[in-house]
ZAMILUM-612940 format. One record per atom (N, C-alpha, C): residue number from 1; x, y, z. Coordinates in nm, 2 decimals. Atoms other than C-alpha are relative to their C-alpha. Example, Ala and Ser with C-alpha at 12.3 -4.5 7.8 and 13.67 -1.06 7.14 Angstrom:
2
+-----+--------+--------+--------+
:   k :   east :  north :     up :
+-----+--------+--------+--------+
:   1 :   0.09 :  -0.12 :   0.00 :
:   1 :   1.23 :  -0.45 :   0.78 :
:   1 :   0.09 :   0.12 :   0.00 :
:   2 :  -0.09 :  -0.11 :   0.00 :
:   2 :   1.37 :  -0.11 :   0.71 :
:   2 :  -0.08 :   0.11 :   0.08 :
+-----+--------+--------+--------+
END
This chain:
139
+-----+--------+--------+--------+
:   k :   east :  north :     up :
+-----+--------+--------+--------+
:   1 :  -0.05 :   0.12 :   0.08 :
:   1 :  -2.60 :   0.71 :   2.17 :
:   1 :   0.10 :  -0.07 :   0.09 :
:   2 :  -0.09 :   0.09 :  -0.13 :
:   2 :  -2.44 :   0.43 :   2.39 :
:   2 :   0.10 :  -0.04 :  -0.09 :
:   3 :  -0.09 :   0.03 :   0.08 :
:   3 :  -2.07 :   0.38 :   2.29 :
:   3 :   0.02 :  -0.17 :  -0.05 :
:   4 :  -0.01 :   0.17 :   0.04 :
:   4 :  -1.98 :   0.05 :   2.11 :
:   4 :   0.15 :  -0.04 :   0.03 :
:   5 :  -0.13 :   0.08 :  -0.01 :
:   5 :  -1.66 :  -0.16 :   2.15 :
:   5 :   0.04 :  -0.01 :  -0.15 :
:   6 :  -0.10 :  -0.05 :   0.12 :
:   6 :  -1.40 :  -0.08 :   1.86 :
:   6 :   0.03 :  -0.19 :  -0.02 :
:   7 :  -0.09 :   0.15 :  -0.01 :
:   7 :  -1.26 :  -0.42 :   1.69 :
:   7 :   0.12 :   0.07 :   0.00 :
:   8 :  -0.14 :   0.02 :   0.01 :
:   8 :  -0.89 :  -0.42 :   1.66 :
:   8 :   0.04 :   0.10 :  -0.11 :
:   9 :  -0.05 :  -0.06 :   0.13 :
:   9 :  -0.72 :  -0.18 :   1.43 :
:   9 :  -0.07 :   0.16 :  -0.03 :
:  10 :   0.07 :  -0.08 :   0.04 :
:  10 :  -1.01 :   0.06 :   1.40 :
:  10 :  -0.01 :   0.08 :   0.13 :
:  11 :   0.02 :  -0.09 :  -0.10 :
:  11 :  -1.06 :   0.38 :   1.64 :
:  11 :  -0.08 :   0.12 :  -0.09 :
:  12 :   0.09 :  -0.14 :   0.04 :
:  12 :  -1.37 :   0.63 :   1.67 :
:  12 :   0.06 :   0.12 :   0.04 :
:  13 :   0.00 :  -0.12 :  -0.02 :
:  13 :  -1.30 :   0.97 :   1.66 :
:  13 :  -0.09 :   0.09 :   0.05 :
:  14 :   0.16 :  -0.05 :  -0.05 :
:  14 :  -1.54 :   1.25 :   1.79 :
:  14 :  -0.10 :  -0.02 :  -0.05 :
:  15 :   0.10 :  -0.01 :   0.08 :
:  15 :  -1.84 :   1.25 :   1.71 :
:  15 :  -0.08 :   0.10 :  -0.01 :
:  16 :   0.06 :  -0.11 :   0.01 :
:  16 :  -2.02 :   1.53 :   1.54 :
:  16 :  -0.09 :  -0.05 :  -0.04 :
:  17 :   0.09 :  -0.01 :   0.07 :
:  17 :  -2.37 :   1.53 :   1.47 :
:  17 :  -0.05 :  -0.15 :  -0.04 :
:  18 :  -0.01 :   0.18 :   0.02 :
:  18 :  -2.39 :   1.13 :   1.51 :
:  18 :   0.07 :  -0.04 :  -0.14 :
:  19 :  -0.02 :   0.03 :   0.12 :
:  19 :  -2.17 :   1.11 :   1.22 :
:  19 :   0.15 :  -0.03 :   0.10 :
:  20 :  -0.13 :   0.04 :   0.00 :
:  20 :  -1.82 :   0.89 :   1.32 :
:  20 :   0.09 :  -0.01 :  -0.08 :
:  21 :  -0.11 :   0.02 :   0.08 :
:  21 :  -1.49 :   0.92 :   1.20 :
:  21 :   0.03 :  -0.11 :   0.04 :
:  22 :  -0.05 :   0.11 :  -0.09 :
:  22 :  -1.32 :   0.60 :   1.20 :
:  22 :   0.12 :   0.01 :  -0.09 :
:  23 :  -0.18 :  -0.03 :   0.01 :
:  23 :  -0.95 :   0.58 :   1.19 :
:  23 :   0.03 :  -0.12 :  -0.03 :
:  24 :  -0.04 :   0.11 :  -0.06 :
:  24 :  -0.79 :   0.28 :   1.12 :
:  24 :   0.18 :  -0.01 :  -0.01 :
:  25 :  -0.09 :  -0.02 :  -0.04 :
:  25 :  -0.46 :   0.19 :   1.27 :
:  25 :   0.11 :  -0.12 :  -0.03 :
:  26 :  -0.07 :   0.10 :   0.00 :
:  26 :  -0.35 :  -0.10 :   1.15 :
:  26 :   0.04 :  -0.06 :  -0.18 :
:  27 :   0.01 :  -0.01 :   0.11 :
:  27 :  -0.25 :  -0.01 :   0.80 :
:  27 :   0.17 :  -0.01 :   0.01 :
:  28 :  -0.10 :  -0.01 :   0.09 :
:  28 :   0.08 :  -0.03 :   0.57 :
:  28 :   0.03 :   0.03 :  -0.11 :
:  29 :  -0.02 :  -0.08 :   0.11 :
:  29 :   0.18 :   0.16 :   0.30 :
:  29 :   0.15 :  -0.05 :  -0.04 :
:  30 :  -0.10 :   0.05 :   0.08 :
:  30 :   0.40 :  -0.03 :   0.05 :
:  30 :   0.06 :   0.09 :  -0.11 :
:  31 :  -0.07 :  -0.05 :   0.09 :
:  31 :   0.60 :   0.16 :  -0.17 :
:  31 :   0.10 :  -0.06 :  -0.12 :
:  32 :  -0.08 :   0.08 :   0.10 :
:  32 :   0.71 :   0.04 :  -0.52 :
:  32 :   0.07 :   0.04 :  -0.12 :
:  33 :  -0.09 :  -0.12 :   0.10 :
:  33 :   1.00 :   0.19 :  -0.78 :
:  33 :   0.02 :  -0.11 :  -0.12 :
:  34 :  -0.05 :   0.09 :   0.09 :
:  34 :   0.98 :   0.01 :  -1.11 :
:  34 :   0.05 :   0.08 :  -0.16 :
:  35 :  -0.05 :  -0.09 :   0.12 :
:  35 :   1.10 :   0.06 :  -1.46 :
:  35 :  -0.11 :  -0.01 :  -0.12 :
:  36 :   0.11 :  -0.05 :   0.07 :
:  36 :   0.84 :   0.21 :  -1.68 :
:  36 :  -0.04 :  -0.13 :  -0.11 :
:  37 :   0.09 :   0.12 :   0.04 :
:  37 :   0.58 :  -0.07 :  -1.81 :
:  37 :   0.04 :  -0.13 :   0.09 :
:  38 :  -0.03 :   0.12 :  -0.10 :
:  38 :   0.65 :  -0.30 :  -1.55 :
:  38 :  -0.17 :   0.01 :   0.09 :
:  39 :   0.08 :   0.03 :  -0.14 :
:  39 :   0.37 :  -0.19 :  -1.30 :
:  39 :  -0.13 :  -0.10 :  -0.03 :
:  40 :   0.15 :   0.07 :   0.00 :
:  40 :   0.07 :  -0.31 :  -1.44 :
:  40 :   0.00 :  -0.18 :   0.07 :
:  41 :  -0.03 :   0.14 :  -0.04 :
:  41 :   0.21 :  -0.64 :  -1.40 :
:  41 :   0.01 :  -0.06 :   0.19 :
:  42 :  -0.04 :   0.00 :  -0.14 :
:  42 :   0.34 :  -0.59 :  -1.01 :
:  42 :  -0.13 :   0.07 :   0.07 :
:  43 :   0.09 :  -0.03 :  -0.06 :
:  43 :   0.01 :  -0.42 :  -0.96 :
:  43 :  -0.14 :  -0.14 :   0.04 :
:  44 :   0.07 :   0.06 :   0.01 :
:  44 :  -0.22 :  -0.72 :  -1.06 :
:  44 :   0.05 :  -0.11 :   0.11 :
:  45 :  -0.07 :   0.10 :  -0.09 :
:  45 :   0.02 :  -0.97 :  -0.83 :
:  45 :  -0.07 :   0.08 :   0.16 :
:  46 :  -0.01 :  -0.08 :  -0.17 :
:  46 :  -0.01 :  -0.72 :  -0.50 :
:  46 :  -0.25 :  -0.02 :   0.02 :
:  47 :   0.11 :   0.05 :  -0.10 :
:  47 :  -0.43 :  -0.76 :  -0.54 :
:  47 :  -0.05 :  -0.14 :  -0.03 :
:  48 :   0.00 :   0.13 :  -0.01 :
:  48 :  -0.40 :  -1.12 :  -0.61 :
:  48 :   0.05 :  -0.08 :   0.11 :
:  49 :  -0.05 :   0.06 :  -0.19 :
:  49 :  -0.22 :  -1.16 :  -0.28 :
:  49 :  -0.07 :   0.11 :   0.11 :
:  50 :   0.13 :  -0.04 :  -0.11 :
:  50 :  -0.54 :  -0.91 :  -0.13 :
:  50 :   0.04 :   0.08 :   0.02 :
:  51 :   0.00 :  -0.12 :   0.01 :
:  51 :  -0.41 :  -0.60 :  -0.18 :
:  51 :  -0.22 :   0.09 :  -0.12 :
:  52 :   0.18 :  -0.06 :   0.03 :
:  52 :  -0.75 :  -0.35 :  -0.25 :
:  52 :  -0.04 :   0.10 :  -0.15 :
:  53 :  -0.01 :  -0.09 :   0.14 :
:  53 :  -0.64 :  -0.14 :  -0.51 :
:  53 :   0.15 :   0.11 :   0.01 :
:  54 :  -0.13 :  -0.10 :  -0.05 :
:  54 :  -0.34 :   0.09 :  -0.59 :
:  54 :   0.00 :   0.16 :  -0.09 :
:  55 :  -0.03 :  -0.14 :   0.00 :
:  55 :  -0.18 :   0.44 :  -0.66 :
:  55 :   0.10 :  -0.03 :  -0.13 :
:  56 :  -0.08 :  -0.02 :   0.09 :
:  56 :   0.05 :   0.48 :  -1.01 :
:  56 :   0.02 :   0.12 :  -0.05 :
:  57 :  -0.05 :  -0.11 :   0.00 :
:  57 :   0.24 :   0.73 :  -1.07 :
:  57 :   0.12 :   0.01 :  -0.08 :
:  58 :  -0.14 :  -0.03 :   0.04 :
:  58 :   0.52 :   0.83 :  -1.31 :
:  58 :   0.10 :   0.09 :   0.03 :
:  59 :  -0.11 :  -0.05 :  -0.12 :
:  59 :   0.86 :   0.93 :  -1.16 :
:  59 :   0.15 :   0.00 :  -0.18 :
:  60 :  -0.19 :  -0.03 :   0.11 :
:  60 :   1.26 :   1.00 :  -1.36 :
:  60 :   0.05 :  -0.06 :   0.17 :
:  61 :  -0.10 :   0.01 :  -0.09 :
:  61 :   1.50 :   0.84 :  -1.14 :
:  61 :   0.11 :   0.06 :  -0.05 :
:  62 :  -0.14 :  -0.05 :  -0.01 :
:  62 :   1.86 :   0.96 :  -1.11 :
:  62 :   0.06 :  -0.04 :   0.08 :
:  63 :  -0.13 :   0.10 :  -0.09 :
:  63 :   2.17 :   0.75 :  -1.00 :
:  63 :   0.09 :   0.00 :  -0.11 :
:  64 :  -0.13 :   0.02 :   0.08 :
:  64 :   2.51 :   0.63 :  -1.13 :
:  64 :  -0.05 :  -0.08 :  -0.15 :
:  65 :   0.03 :   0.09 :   0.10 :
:  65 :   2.31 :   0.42 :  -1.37 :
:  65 :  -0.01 :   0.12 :  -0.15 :
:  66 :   0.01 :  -0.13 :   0.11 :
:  66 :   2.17 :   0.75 :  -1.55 :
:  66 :   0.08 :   0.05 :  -0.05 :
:  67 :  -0.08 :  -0.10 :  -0.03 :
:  67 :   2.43 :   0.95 :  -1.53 :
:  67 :   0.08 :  -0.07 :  -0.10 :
:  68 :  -0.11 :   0.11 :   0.09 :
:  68 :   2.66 :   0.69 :  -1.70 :
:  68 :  -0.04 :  -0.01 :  -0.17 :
:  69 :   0.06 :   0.03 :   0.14 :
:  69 :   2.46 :   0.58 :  -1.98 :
:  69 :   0.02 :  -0.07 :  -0.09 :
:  70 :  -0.11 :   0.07 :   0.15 :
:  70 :   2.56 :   0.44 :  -2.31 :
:  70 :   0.12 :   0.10 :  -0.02 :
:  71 :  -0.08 :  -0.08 :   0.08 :
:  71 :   2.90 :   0.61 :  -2.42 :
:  71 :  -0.02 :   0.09 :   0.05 :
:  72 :   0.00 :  -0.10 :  -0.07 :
:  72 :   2.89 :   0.81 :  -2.12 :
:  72 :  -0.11 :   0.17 :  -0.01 :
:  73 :   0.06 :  -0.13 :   0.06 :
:  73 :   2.58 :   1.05 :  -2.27 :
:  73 :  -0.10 :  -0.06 :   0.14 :
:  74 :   0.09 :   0.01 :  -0.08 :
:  74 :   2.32 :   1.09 :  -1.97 :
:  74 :  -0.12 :  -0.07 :  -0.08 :
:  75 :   0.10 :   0.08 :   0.08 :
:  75 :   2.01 :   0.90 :  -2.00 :
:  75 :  -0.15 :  -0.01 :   0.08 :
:  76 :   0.10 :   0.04 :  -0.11 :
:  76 :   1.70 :   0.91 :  -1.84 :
:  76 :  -0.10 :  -0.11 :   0.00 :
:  77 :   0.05 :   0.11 :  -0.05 :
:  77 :   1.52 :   0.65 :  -1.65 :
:  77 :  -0.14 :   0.02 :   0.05 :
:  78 :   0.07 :  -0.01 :   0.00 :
:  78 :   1.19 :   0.67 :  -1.67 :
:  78 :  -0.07 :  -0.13 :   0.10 :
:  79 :   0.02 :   0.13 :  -0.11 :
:  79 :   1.02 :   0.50 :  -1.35 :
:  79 :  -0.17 :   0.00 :   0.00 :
:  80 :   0.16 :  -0.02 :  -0.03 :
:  80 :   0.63 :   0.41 :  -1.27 :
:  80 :   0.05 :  -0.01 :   0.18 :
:  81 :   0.03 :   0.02 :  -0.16 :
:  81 :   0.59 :   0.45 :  -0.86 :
:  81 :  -0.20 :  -0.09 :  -0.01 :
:  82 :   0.10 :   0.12 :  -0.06 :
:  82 :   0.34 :   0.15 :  -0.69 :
:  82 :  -0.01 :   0.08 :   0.10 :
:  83 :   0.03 :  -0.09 :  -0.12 :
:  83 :   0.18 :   0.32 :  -0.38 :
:  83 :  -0.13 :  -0.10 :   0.03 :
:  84 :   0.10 :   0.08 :  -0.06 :
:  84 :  -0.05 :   0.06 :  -0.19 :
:  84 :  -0.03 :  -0.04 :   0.12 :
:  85 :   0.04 :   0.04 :  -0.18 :
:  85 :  -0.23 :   0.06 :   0.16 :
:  85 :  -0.06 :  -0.12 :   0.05 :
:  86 :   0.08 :   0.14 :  -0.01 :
:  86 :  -0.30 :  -0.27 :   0.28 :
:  86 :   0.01 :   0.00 :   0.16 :
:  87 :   0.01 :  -0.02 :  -0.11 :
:  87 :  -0.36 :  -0.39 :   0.61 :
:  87 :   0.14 :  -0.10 :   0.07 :
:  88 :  -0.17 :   0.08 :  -0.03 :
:  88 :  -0.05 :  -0.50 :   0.83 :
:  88 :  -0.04 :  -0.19 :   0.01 :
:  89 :   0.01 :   0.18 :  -0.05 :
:  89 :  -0.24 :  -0.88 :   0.83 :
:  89 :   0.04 :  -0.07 :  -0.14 :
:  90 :  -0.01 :   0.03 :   0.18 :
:  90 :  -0.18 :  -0.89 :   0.41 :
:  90 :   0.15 :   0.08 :  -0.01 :
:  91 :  -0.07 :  -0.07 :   0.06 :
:  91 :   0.12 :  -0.66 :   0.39 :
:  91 :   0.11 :  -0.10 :  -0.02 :
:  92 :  -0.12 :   0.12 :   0.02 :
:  92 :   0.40 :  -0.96 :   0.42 :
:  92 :  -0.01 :  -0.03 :  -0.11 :
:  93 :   0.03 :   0.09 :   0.14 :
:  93 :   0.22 :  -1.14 :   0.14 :
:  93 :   0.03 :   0.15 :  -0.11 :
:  94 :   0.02 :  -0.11 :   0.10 :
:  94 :   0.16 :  -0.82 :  -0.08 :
:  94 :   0.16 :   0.01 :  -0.06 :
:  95 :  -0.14 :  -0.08 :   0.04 :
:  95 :   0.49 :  -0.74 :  -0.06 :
:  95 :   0.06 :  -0.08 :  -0.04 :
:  96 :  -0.09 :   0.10 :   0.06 :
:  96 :   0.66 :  -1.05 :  -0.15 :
:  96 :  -0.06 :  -0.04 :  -0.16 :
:  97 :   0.02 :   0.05 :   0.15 :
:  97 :   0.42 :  -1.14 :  -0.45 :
:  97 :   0.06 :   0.17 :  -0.09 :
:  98 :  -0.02 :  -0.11 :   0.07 :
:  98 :   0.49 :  -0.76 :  -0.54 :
:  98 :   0.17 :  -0.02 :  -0.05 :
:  99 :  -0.14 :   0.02 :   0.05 :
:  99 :   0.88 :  -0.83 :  -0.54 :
:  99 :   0.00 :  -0.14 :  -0.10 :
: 100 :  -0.01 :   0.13 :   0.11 :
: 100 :   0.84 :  -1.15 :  -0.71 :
: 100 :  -0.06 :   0.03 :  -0.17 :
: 101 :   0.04 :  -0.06 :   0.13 :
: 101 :   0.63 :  -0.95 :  -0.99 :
: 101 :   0.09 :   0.06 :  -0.08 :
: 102 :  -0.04 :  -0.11 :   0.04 :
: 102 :   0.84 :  -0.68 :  -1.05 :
: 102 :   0.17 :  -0.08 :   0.00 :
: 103 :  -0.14 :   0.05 :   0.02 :
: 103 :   1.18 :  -0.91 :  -1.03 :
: 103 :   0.09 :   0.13 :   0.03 :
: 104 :  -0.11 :  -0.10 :  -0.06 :
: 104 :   1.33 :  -0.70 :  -0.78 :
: 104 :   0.11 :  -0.01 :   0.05 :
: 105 :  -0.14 :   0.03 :  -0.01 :
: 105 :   1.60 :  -0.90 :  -0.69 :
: 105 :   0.11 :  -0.01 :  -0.11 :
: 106 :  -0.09 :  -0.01 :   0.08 :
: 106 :   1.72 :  -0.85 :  -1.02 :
: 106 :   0.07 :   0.12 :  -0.02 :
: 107 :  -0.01 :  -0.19 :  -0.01 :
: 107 :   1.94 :  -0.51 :  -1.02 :
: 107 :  -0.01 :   0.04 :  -0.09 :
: 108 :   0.09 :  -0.11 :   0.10 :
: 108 :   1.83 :  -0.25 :  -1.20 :
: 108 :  -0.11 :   0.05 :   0.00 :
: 109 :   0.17 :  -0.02 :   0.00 :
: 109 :   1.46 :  -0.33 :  -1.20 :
: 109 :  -0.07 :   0.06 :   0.11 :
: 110 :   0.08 :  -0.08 :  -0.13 :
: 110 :   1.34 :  -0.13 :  -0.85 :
: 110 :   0.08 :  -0.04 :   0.10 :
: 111 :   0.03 :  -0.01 :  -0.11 :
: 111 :   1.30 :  -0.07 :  -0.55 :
: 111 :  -0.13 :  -0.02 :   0.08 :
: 112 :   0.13 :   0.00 :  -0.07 :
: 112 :   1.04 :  -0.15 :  -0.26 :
: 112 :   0.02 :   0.01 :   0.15 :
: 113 :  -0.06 :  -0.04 :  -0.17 :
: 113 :   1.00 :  -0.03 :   0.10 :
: 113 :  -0.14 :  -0.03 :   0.06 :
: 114 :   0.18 :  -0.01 :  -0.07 :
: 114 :   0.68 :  -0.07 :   0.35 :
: 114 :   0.05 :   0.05 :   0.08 :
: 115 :   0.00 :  -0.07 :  -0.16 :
: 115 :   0.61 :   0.17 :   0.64 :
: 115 :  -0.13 :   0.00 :   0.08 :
: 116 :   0.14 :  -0.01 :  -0.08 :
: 116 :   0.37 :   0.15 :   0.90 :
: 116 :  -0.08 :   0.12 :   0.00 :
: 117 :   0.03 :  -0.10 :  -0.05 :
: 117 :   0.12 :   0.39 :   0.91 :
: 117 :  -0.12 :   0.03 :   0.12 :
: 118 :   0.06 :  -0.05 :  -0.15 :
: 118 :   0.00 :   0.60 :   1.21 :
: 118 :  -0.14 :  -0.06 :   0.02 :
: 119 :   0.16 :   0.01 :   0.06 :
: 119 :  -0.37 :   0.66 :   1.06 :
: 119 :   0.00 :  -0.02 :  -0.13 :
: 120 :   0.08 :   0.00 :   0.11 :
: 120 :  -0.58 :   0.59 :   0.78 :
: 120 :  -0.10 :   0.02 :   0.03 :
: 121 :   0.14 :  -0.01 :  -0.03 :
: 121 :  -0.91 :   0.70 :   0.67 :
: 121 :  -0.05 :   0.00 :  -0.14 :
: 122 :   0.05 :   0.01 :   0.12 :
: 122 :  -1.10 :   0.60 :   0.40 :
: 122 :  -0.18 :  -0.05 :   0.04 :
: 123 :   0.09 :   0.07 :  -0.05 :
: 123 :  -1.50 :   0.47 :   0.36 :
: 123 :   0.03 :  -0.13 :   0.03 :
: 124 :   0.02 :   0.15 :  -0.05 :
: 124 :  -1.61 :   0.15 :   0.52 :
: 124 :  -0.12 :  -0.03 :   0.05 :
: 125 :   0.13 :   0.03 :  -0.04 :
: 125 :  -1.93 :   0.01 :   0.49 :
: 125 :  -0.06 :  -0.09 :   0.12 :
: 126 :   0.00 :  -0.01 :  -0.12 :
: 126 :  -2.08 :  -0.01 :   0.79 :
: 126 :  -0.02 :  -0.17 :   0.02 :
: 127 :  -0.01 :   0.19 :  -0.03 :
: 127 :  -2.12 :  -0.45 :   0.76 :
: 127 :   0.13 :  -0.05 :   0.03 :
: 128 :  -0.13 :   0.04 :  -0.03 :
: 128 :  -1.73 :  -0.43 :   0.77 :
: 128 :   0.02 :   0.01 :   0.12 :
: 129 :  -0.05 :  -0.03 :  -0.22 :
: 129 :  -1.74 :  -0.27 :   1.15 :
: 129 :  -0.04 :  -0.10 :   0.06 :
: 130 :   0.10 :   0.13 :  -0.04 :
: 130 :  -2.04 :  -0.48 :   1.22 :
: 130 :   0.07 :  -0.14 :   0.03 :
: 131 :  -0.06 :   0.18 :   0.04 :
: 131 :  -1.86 :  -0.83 :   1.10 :
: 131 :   0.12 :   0.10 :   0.15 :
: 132 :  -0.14 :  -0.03 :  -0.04 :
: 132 :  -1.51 :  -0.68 :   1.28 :
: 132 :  -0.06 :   0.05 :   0.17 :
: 133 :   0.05 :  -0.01 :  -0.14 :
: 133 :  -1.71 :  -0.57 :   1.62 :
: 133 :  -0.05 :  -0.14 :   0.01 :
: 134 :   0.02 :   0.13 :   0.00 :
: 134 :  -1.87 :  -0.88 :   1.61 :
: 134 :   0.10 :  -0.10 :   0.05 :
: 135 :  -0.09 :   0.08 :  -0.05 :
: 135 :  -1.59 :  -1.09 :   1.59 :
: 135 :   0.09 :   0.04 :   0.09 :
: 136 :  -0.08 :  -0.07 :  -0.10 :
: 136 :  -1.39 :  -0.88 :   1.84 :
: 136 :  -0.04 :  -0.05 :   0.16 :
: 137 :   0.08 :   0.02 :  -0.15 :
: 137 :  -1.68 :  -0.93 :   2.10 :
: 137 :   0.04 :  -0.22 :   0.05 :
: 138 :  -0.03 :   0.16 :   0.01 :
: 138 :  -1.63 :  -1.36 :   2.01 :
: 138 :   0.15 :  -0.03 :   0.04 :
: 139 :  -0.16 :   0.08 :  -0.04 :
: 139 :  -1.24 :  -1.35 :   2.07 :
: 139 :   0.05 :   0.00 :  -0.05 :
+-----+--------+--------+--------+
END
């Protein structure tokens, strides 16, 4: 099998048995801390600015907020976690309509962080490499 030229972002791995791993490298993983019934809302925004789909997850925070309470009785803070891999060419946007969902500049209502990541590996039907070799070969 003669090797192909990788587009941008994506890298083959060995290959066993003509079957390739493909890696891709050009991913971001957004992280989002809201207060419980908020996400659906901040999820719908993140793939309306071309996020692919996401991760939800219910979480308890603990801070001075809890801890305090009403009338000094602890209180728990029931959180939903946003967990969303997008590619670093979408992740600016994502993240801004995601903060503008979830009205995170207002305090109280969350947190959000994005980190690069190394690898990703998920399917990818093979017209996505195709198109993306393609256009790699064009410039």
């Amino acid at each position: 099998m003669e090797d192909q030229e990788e587009p941008p972002g994506v890298i083959s791995g060995k290959k066993e048995e003509e079957k390739r791993m493909i890696v891709l490298t050009d991913v971001a993983l957004i992280t989002c801390v809201v207060q419980r019934g908020m996400a659906d809302e901040v999820v719908n925004a993140a793939l309306k600015g071309g996020a692919q789909g996401s991760t939800v997850f219910y979480a308890r925070g603990y801070g001075i907020r809890e801890r305090l309470g009403l009338l000094g009785v602890a209180v728990d803070a029931e959180k939903e976690v946003i967990t969303i891999a997008v590619s670093r060419d979408q992740a600016d946007r994502v993240f801004e309509k995601m903060l503008i969902a979830g009205k995170l500049d207002t305090p109280g209502m969350g947190f959000m962080y994005m980190t690069p990541l190394e690898k990703a590996a998920t399917y990818i039907p093979p017209e996505i490499i195709e198109e993306r070799v393609a256009g790699n070969k064009r410039g």
